[in-house]
C-alpha positions as CSV (number, residue, x, y, z in Angstrom):
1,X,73.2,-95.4,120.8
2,X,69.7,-96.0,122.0
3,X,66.2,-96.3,121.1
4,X,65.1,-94.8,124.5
5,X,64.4,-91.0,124.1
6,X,64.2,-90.0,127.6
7,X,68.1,-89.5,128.3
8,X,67.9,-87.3,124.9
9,X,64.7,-85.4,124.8
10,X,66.1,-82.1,124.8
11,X,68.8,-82.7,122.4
12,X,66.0,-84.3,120.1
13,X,63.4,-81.1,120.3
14,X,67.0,-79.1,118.7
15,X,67.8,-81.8,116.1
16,X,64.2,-80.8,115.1
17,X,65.6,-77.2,114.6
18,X,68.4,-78.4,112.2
19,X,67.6,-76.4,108.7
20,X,66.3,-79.7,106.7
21,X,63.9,-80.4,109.0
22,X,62.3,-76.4,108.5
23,X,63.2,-76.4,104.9
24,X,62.5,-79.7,103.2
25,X,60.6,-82.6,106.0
26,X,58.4,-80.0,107.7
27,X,57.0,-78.1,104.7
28,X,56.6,-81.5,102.6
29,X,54.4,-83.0,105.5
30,X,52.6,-80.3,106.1
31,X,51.6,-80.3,102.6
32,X,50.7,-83.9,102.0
33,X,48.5,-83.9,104.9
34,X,46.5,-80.8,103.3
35,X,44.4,-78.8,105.5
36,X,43.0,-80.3,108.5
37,X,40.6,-78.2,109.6
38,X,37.6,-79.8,111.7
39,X,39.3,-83.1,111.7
40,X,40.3,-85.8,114.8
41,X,44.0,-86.0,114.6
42,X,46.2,-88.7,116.5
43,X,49.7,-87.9,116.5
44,X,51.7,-91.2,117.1
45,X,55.4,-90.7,118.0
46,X,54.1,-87.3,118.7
47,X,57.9,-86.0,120.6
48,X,57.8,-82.9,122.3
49,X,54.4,-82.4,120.2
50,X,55.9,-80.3,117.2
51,X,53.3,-81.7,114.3
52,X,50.9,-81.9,117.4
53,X,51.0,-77.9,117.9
54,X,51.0,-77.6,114.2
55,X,47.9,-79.6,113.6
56,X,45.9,-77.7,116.1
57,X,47.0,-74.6,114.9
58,X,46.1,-75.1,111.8
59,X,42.1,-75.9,112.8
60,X,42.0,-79.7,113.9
61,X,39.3,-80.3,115.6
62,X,41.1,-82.9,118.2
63,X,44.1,-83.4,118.2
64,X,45.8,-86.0,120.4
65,X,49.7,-86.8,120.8
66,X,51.1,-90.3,122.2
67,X,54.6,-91.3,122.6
68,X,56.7,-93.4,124.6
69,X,58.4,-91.2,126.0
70,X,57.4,-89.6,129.1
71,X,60.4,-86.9,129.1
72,X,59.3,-86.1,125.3
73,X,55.2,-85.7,126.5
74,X,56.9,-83.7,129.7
75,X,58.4,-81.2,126.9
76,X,55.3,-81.4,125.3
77,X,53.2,-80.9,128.3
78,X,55.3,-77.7,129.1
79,X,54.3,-76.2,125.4
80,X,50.4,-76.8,126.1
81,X,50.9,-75.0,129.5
82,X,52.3,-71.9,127.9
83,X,50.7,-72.2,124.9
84,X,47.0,-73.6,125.8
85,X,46.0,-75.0,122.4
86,X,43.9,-77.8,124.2
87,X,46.0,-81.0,122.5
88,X,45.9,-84.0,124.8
89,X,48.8,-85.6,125.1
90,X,49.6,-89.1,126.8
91,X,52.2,-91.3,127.5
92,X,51.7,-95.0,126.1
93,X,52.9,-97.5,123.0
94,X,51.7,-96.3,119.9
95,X,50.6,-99.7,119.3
96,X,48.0,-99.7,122.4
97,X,46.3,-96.3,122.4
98,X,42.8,-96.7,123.6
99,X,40.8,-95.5,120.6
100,X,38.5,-97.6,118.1
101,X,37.7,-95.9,115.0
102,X,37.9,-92.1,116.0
103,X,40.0,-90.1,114.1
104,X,40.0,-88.7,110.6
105,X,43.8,-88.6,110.1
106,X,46.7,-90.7,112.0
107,X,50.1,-88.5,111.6
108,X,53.6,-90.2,112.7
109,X,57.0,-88.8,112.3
110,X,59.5,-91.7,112.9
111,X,57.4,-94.5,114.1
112,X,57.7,-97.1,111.9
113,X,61.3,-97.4,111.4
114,X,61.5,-98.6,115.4
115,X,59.8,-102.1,114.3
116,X,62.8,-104.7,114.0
117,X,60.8,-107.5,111.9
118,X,57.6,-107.5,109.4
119,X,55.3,-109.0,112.3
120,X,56.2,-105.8,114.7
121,X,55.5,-103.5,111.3
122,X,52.4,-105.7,110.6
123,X,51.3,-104.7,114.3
124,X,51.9,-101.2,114.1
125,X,50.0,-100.8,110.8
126,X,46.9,-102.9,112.9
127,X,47.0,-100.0,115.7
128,X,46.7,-97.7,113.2
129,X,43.8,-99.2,111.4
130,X,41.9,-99.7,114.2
131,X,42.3,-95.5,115.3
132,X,41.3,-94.4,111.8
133,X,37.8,-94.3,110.8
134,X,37.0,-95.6,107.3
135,X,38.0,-94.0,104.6
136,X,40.9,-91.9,107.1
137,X,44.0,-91.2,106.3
138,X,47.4,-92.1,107.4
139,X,50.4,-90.1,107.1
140,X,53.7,-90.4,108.1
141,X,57.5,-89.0,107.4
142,X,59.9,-91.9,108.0
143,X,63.3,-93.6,106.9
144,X,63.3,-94.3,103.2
145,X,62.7,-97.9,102.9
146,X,63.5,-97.8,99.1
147,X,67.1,-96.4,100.3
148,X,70.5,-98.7,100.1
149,X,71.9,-97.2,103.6
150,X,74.8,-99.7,103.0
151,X,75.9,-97.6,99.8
152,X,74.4,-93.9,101.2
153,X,76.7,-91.0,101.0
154,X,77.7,-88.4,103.8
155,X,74.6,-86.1,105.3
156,X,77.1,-84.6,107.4
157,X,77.1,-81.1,105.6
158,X,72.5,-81.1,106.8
159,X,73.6,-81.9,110.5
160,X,73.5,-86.0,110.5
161,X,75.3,-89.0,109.7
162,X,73.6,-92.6,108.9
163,X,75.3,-96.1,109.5
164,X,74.4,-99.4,109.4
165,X,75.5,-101.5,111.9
166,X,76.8,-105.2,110.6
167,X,75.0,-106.8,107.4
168,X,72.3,-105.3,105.6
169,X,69.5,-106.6,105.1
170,X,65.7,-106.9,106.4
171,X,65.8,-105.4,109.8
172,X,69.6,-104.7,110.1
173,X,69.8,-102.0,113.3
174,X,70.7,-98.3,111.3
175,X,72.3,-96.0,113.7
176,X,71.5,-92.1,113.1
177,X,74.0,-89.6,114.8
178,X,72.6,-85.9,115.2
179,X,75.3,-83.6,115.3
180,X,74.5,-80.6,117.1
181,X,76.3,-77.6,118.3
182,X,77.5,-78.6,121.7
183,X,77.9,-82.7,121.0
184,X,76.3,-85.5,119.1
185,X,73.8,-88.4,120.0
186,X,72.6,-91.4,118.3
187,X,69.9,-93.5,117.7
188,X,69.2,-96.9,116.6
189,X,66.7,-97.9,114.0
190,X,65.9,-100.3,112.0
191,X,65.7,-100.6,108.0
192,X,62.5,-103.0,106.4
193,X,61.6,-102.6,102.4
194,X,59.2,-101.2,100.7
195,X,57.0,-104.9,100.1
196,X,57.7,-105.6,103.9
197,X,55.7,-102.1,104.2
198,X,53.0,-102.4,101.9
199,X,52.7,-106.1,102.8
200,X,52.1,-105.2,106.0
201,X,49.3,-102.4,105.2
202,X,47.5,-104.7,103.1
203,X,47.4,-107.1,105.3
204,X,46.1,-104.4,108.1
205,X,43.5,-103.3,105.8
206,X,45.1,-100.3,104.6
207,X,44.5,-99.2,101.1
208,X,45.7,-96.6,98.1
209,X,49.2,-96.4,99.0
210,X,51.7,-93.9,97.9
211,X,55.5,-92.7,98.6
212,X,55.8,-89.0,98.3
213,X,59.6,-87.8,98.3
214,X,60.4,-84.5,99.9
215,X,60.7,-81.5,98.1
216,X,62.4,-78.4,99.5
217,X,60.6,-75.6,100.2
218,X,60.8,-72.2,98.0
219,X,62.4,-70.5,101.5
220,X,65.1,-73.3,101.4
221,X,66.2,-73.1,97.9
222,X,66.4,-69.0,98.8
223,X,68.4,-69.2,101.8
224,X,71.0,-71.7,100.7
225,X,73.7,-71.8,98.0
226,X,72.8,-73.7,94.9
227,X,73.5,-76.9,95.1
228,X,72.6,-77.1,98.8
229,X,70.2,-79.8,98.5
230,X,71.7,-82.3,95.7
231,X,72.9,-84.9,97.6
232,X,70.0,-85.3,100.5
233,X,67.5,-84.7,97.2
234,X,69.7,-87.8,94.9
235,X,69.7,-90.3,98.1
236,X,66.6,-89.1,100.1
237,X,67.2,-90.6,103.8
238,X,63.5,-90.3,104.7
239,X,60.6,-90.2,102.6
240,X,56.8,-90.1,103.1
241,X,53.4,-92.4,103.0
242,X,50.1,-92.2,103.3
243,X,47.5,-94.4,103.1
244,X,43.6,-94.7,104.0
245,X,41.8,-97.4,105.5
């Protein structure tokens, strides 16, 4: 179990590959961010820069990916070498990225759920206030802070497993297992409500908050069996956000 993606970078960029991901998380946030033509994009979290690629491919203007990770910008450094789509992409905390006011949209795919307590949330909603300018969005996919992981059922059947580890409760450590076709690996997050979230955007200056659930796409419903869906649809593990400054 670990929060450090280096060891796991490769087995991360094929969890991204699992069907739910290209069928229900992928299509949803694509959609909610609408088109971003012309716009400066900072993709937080960015991985092995798969919303990154997208973004820029789609007509942003900018688009620049951070993460931790220096194996996941490595991957991601490879893809702009091949690909040469001109995305900039730097290792650092998303919390400390060296831009004041400059971008029209701030994208994150599992950021938020790394902060343990509501001052590290609060902090991470202050970064991302300070990169947007006003009136910019923020949008994110993330663990579903509305969901009882305590009382969630199996995902097993979409590639995934969820666990909480000891007592639930405001920051209790959630471990997510990704199976994959040649072994598993886990990682550790860490589950905060809904009012520690919007508390903490308020507070951070954010403004016009709303939860968007995901919906699957029409190529998902047509290449599974009915029914496919139900349970990942009745307890959604992740949900998405967006706000504006």
């Amino acid at each position: 179990m670990t929060t450090d993606y280096d060891p796991i970078a490769e087995h991360y960029r094929r969890a991204k590959q699992q069907p739910w991901r290209g069928y229900l998380e992928s299509p949803s946030l694509l959609a909610l961010i609408g088109d971003p033509a012309g716009l400066q994009v900072l993709d937080l979290a960015c991985g092995e820069g798969f919303y990154s690629r997208l973004l820029r491919q789609r007509g942003a203007a900018r688009v620049v990916g951070v993460d931790l990770s220096a194996a996941m910008i490595a991957l991601a450094r490879a893809q702009e070498a091949e690909h040469r789509l001109g995305i900039e992409y730097q290792v650092g905390d998303a919390r400390q990225v060296p831009l004041h006011g400059a971008c029209d949209l701030v994208v994150a795919a599992y950021l938020l759920n790394y902060a343990r307590d509501g001052a590290e949330l609060r902090t991470m909603y202050e970064a991302i206030a300070r990169y947007l300018k006003p009136g910019g969005r923020f949008v994110t996919v993330n663990t579903n802070p509305a969901l009882d992981f305590a009382g969630a059922p199996s995902y097993r059947r979409y590639g995934f497993e969820t666990a909480l580890t000891g007592a639930a409760g405001e920051g209790a450590p959630l471990t997510w297992t990704f199976h994959l076709p040649d072994g598993s690996f886990s990682l550790e997050n860490y589950c905060l409500g809904v009012e520690a979230h919007e508390t903490a955007m308020r507070a951070a200056g954010l403004r016009d908050i709303q939860w968007h659930t995901l919906q699957v796409s029409p190529e998902g419903m047509a290449a599974m069996p009915a029914g496919e869906w139900d349970v990942f649809l009745a307890a959604p593990p992740v949900i998405m956000l967006e706000c504006r400054r």
